[in-house]
Backbone as ProteinMPNN parsed JSONL, in Angstrom:
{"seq_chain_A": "XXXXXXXXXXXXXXXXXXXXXXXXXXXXXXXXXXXXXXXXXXXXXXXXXXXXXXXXXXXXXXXXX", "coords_chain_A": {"N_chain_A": [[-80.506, 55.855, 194.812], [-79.489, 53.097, 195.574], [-80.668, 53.013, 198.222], [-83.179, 53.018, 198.04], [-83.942, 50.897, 196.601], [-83.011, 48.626, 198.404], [-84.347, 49.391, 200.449], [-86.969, 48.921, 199.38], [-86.833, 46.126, 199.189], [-86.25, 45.366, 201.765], [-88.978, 46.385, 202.468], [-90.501, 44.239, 201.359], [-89.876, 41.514, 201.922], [-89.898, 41.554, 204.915], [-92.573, 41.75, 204.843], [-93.28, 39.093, 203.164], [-92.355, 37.742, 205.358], [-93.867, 37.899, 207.329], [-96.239, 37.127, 206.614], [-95.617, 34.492, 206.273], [-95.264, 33.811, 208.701], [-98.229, 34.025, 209.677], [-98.896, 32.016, 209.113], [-97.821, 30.064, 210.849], [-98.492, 28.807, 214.041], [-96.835, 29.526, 216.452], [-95.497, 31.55, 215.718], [-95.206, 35.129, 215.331], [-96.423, 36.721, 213.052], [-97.375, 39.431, 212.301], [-95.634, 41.168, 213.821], [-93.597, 41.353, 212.167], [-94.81, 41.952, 209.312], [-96.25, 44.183, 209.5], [-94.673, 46.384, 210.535], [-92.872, 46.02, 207.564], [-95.148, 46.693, 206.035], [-95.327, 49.667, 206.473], [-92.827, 50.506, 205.627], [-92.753, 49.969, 203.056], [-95.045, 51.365, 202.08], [-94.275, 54.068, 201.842], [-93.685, 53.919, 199.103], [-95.38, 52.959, 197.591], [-98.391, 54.677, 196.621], [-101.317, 53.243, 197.118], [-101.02, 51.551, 199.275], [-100.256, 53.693, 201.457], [-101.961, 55.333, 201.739], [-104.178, 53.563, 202.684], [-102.531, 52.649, 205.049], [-102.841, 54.894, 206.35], [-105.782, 55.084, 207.039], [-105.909, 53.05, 208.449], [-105.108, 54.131, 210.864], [-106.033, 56.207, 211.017], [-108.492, 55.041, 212.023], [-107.94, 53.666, 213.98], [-106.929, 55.256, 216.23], [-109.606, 56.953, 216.482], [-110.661, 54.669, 217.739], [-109.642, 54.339, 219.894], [-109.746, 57.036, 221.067], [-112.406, 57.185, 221.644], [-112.992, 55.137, 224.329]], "CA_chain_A": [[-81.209, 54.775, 194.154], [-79.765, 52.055, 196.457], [-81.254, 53.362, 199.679], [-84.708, 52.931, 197.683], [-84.248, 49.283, 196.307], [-82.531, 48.7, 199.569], [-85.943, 49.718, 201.234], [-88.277, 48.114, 199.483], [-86.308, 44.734, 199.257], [-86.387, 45.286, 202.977], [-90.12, 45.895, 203.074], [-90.709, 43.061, 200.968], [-88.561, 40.545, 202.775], [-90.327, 41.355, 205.834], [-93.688, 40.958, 204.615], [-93.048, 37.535, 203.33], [-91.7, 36.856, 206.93], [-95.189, 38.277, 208.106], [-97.384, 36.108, 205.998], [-95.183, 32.845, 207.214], [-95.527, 33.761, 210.265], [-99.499, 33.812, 210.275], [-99.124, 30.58, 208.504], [-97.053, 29.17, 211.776], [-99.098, 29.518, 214.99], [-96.058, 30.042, 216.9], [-95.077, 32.956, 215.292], [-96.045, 36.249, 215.204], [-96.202, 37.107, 211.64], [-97.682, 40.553, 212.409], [-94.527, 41.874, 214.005], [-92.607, 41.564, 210.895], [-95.885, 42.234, 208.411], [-97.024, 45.799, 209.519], [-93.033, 47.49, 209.713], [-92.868, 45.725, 205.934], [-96.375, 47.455, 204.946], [-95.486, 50.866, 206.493], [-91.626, 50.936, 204.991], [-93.613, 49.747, 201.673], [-95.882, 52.561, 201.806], [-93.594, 54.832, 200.968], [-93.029, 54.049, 197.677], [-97.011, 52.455, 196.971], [-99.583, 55.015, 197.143], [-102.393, 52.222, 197.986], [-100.764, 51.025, 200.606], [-99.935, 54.663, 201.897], [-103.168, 55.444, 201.904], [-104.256, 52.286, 203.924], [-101.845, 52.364, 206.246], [-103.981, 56.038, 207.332], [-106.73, 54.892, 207.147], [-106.053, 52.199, 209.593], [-104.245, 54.865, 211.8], [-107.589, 57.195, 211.619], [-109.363, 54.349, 212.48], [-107.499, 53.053, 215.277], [-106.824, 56.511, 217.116], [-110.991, 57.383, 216.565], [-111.318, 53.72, 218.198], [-109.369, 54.732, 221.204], [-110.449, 58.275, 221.5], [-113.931, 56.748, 222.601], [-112.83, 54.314, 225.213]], "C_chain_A": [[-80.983, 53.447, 194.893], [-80.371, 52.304, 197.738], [-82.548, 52.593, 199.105], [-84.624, 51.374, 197.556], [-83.629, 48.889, 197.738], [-83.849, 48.114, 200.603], [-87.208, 48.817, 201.272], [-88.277, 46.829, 199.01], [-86.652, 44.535, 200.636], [-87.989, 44.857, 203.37], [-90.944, 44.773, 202.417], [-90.909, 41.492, 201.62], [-89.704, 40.538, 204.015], [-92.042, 41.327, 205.798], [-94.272, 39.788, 204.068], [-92.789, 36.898, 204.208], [-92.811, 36.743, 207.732], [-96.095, 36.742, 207.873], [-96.971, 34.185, 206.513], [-95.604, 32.892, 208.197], [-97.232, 33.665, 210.462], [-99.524, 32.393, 209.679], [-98.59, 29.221, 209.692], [-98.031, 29.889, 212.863], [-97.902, 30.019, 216.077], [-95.61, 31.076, 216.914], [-95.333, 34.042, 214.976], [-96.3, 36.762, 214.214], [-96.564, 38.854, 211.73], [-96.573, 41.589, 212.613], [-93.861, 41.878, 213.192], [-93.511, 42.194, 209.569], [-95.865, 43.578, 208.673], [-95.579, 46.37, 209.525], [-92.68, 47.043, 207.775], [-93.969, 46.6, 205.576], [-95.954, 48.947, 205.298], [-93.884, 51.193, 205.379], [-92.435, 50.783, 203.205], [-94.512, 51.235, 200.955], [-95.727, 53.753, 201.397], [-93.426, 55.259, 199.364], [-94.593, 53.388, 196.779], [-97.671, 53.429, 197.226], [-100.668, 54.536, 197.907], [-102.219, 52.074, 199.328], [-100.451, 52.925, 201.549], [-101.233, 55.535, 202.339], [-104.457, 54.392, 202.725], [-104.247, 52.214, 205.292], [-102.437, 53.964, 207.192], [-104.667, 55.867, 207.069], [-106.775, 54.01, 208.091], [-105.564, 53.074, 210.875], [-105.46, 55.647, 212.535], [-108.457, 56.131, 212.565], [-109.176, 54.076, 213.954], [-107.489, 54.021, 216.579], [-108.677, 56.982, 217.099], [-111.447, 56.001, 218.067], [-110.799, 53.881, 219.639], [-109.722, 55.799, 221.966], [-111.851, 57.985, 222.387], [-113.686, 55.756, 223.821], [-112.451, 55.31, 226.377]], "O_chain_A": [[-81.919, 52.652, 194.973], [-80.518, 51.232, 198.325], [-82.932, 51.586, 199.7], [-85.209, 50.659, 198.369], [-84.682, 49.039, 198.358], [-84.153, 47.067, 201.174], [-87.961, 48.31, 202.103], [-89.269, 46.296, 198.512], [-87.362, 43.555, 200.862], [-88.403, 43.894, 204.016], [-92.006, 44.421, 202.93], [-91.844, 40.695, 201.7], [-90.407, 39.53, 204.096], [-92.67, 40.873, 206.755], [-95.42, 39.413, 204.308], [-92.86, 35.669, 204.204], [-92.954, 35.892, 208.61], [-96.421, 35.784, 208.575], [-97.626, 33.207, 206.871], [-96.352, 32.037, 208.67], [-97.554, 33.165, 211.54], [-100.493, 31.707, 210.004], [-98.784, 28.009, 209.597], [-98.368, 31.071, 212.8], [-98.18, 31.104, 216.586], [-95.279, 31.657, 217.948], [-95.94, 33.983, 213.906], [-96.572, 37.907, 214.576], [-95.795, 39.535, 211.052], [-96.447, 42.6, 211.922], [-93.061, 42.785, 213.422], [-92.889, 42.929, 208.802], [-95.293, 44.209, 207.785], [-95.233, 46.872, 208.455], [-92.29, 47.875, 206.955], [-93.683, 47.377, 204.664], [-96.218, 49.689, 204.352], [-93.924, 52.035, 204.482], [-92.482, 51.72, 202.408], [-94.547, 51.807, 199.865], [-96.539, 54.461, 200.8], [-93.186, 56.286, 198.73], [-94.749, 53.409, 195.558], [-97.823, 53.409, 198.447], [-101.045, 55.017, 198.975], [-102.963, 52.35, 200.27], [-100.676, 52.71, 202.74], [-101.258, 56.319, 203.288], [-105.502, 54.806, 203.227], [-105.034, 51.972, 206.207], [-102.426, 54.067, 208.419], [-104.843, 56.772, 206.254], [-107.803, 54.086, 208.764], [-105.707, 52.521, 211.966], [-105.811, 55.774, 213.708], [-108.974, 56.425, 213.643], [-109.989, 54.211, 214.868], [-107.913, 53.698, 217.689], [-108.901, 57.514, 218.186], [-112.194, 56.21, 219.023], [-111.55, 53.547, 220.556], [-109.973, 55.754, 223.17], [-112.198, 58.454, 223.471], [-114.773, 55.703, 224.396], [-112.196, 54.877, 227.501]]}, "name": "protein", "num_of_chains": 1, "seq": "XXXXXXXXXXXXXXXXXXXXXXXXXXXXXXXXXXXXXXXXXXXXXXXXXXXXXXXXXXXXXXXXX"}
């Protein structure tokens, strides 16, 4: 049970770090945003379901190049 809150304090945390970060142009907010949405995803269906759907997408979008 702490591994889990643990987890998704973690992927929390780092998707609040994300969203600053697109709010700062300096900073990459992305690199901290997307490891927060996939550790997240775990424990959200929505987002678990998302996060392949952007995966299908992305691997279809390279397959053609």
């Amino acid at each position: 049970m702490f591994r889990s809150i643990f987890r998704i304090s973690l992927g929390v945390a780092l998707v609040i770090i994300g969203l600053i970060g697109g709010l700062i142009p300096v900073f990459q907010g992305w690199v901290f945003g997307l490891p927060g949405l996939i550790i997240l995803s775990d424990y959200f269906p929505p987002l678990k379901k998302t996060i392949s759907w952007l995966k299908e997408k992305y691997l279809n979008k390279t397959k053609n190049i």
